[in-house]
N, C-alpha and C positions, 0 to 999 in steps of 0.2 A: 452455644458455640458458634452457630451460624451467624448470629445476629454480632457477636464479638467480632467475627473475622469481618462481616460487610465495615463496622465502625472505625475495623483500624483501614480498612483499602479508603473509606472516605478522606480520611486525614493525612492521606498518605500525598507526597508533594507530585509525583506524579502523572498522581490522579487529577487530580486537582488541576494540575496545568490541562491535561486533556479534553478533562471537563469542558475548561475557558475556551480551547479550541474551537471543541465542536459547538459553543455557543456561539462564538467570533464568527465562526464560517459557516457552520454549516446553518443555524437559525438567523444568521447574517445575511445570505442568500437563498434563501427557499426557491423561490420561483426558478432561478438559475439551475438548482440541485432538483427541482423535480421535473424540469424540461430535461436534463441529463439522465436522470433514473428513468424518464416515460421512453425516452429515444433508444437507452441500451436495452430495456424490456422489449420495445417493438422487434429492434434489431434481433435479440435472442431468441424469441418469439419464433421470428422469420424460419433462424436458421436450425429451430427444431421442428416446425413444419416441414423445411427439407428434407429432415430425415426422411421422416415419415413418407415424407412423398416419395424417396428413395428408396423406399422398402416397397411402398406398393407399385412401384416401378419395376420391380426385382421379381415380384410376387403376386400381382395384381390385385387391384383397389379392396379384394376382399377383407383383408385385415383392416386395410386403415379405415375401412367404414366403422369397423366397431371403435375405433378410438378418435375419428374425424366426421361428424355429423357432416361436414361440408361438401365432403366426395363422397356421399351418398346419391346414389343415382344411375350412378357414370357406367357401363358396362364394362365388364371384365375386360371382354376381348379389345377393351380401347385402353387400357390401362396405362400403357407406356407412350401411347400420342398424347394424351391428357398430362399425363405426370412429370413427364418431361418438360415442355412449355412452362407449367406452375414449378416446377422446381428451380428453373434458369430465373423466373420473374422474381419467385420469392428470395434469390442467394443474390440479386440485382439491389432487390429493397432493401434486402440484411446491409448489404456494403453501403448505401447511401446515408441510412442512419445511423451506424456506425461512425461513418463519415461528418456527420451530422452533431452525433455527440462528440466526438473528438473536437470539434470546432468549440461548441459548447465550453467545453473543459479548458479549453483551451482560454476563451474570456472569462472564465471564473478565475484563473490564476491572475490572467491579466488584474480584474476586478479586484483581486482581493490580496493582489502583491501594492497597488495604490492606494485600498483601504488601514493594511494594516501601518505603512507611513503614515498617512496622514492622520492617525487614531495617534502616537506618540505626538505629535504636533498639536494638537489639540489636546491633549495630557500634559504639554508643554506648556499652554497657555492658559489652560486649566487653574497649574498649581501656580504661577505666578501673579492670578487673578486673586486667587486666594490670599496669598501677600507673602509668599516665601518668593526671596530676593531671586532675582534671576543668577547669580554667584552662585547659590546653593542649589539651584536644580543644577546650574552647569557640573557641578562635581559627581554627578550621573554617569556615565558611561554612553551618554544618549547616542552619541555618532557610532559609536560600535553597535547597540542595537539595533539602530538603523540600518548598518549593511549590513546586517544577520537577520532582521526583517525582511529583508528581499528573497531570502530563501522561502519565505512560508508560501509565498504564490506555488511553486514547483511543489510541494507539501499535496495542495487542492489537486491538484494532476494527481498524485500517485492514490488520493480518497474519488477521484473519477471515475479512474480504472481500475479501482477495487470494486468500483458500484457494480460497473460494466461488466469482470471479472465474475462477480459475484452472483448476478443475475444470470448469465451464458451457464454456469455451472448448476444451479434449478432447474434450468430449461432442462440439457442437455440432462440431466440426472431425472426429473418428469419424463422424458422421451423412451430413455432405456428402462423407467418402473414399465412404463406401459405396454413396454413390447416382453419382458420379460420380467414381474413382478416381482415373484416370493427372489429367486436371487439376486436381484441388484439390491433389494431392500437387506438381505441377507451380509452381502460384501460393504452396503452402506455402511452397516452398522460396526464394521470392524475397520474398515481401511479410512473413512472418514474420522473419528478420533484419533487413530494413529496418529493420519496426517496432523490431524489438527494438536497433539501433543507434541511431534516435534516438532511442528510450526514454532510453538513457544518456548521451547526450549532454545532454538535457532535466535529467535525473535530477540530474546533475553539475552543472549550472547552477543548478538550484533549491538544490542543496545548500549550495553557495558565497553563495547569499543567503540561505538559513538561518544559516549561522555570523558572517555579515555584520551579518546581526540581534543575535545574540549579544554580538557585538563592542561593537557600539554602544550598547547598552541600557545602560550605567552613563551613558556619556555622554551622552546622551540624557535620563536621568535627572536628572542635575546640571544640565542645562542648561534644562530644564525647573521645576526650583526655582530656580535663580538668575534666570531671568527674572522668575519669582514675585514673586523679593523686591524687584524692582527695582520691576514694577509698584506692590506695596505702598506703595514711596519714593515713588511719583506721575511717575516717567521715564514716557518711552515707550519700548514696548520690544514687537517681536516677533520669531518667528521667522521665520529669513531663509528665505520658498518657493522659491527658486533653487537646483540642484544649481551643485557649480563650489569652486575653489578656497576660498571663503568661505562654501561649504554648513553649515548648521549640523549636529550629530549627530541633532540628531528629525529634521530632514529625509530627512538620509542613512538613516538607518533605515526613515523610511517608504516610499522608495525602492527598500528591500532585501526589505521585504515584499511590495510591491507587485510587485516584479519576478522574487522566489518564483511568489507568486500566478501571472505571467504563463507562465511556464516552463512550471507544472502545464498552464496552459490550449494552449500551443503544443504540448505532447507530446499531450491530445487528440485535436487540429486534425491532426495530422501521423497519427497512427493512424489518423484516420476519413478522410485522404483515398488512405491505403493499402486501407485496405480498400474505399474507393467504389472506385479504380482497379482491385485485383483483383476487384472484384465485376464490373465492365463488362466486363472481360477475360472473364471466365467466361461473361458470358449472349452477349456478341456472338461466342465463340470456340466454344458451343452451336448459334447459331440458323447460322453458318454451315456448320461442321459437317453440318445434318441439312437434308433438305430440306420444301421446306413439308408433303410429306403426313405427313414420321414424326418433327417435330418432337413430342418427348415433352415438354408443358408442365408436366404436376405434375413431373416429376425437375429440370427445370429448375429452376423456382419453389422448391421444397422445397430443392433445393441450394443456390439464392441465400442466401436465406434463411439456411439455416443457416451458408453462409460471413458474413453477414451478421452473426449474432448471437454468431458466433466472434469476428470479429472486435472485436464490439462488446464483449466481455468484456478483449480486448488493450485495449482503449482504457480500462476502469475498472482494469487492472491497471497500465497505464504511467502514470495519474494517481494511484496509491495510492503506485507506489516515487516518483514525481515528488514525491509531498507528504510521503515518509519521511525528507528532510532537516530536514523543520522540528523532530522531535521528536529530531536528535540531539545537540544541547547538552547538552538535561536527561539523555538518558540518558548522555554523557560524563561528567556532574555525576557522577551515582549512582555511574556504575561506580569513578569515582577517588574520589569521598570512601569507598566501602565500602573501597576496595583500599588506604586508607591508613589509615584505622580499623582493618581489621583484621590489619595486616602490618608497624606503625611500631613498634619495639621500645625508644625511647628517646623523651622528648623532643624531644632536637637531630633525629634522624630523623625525627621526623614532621613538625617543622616545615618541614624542607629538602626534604623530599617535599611538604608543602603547598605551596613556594614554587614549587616546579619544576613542578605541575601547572598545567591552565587551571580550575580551580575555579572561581576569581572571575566569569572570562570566560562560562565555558561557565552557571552558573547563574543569572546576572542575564540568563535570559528570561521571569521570572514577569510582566512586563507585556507580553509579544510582542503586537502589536495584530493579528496573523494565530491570536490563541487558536481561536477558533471559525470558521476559513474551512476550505475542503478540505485 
């Protein structure tokens, strides 16, 4: 059963496109990807030291010696001139490299929005090297790819700060095992699937109105100059703002954006109220636990907290995959025009491999009206 289901997600289209992705970019730039992954771990690194430091600030260096070999030493009675100082240093460092991969990230998209043009351009000259007429690759949809090609740099952004995302949510989830084990491992194990189940439930619905978008944008288009011209003639003529059997295509489209849009926002809405609910579990499953005289309040607070900002990283990671439907036309586009560019061995073959793909479909999103939302 197991081995059936892995065989059919292989063959599945897209996976496959995925696949191409993550071998395009992300084994395309190693070096790039692991100065970004070393920068956001430092950074995360940092700003779970702070905790810590924050706690034996509240509570003095005696706890965080058992879990920081480093402020081993230090006297009690100094706890707060010492911890203070190192906590300002260490949330200084945090924000530099922070700062630092953001920049990073920054020339990966650059890097790899010039990469993924000039890969078609080279696929372009590829197949007419080969001996297919330059006539027949022009009946490609190449210039549309092209401007949906420029989308995939902004693609590597939202896989940066997933990294960054994804690492800060380790730290911060390390930080609160350590200060209070058997429960955070207890609420992991239930509010972490949650989340992560209606991540993809979310994920899968925004994705269906990413393609949705796709779909409709030629029509949409045509419909949008043919009102034109009607206006021109002096009719009257608008688009119909009703969804319904007589819905026009811009409508419909705008529809399919907007209800992207809403997806990202309800995956969220749904993470931040897993994490308020295991956050209340934890402090009311604390205070009753302990009684008023050995309520320990810095480990308390310092653990909230840090399940707090764990899970606050789950919520900007299930709204990065929630918003990773919208870039995957253009990057459908790419990967089928490279893979028939550089693999069509006749004419007749490439035509009937044009025909058979979603070319047309998948790269008429150069006017997606969701270009610049999350």
């Amino acid at each position: 059963m197991s081995l059936a289901i892995i065989r059919r997600i292989k063959i599945t289209p897209s996976f496959q496109t995925a696949r191409w992705f993550f071998g395009d970019c992300v084994l395309g730039f190693p070096a790039r990807l692991i100065l970004i992954t070393g920068l956001g771990l430092g950074a995360a690194a940092l700003q779970g030291f702070s905790l810590i430091l924050l706690n034996a600030a509240i509570s003095g260096f005696s706890r965080a010696t058992q879990v920081v070999p480093f402020v081993r030493g230090i006297p009690a009675d100094g706890s707060i001139s010492m911890a203070i100082p190192l906590l300002v240093i260490a949330l200084i460092l945090s924000v530099l490299l922070a700062y630092a991969q953001g920049r990073q990230v920054l020339r990966l998209w650059e890097s790899y929005q010039v990469h993924s043009v000039n890969r078609i351009y080279d696929a372009v000259r590829s197949a007419v090297a080969r001996g297919l007429a330059p006539t027949v690759v022009d009946e490609a949809p190449t210039l549309m790819v092209l401007r949906a090609s420029q989308r995939l740099g902004a693609l590597t952004r939202i896989v940066g700060s997933s990294i960054s995302a994804g690492l800060r949510f380790v730290v911060f989830g390390v930080v609160a095992v350590m200060l209070n084990p058997t429960l955070t491992i207890m609420l992991a194990l239930v509010a972490v699937p949650s989340a992560a189940l209606a991540l993809m439930y979310f994920a899968r619905r925004a994705s269906r109105c990413a393609r949705r978008v796709a779909v409709l944008s030629g029509d949409a288009g045509q419909e949008l100059n043919t009102l034109l011209k009607r206006a021109l003639q002096g009719d009257k003529t608008a688009v119909m703002p009703e969804l319904g059997v007589m819905a026009s295509p811009f409508t419909e489209k705008v529809a399919a954006v907007t209800g992207r849009i809403l997806y990202v926002e309800k995956a969220k809405v749904t993470a931040g109220l897993i994490a308020m609910l295991a956050l209340g579990v934890f402090i009311g499953w604390e205070l009753l636990a302990s009684s008023e005289e050995t309520v320990a309040w810095s480990a308390i607070l310092v653990s909230a907290l840090s399940l707090l900002l764990a899970f606050k990283q789950l919520v900007e990671v299930s709204s990065a995959i929630s918003s990773f439907g919208r870039f995957y036309p253009a990057m459908q586009a790419q990967h089928q025009l490279l893979e028939i560019l550089e693999t069509a061995i006749s004419p007749q073959d490439f035509r009937n491999r044009l025909e058979r793909s979603s070319l047309y479909k998948a790269a008429a999103t150069d006017d997606d009206l969701s270009e610049e939302l999350p």
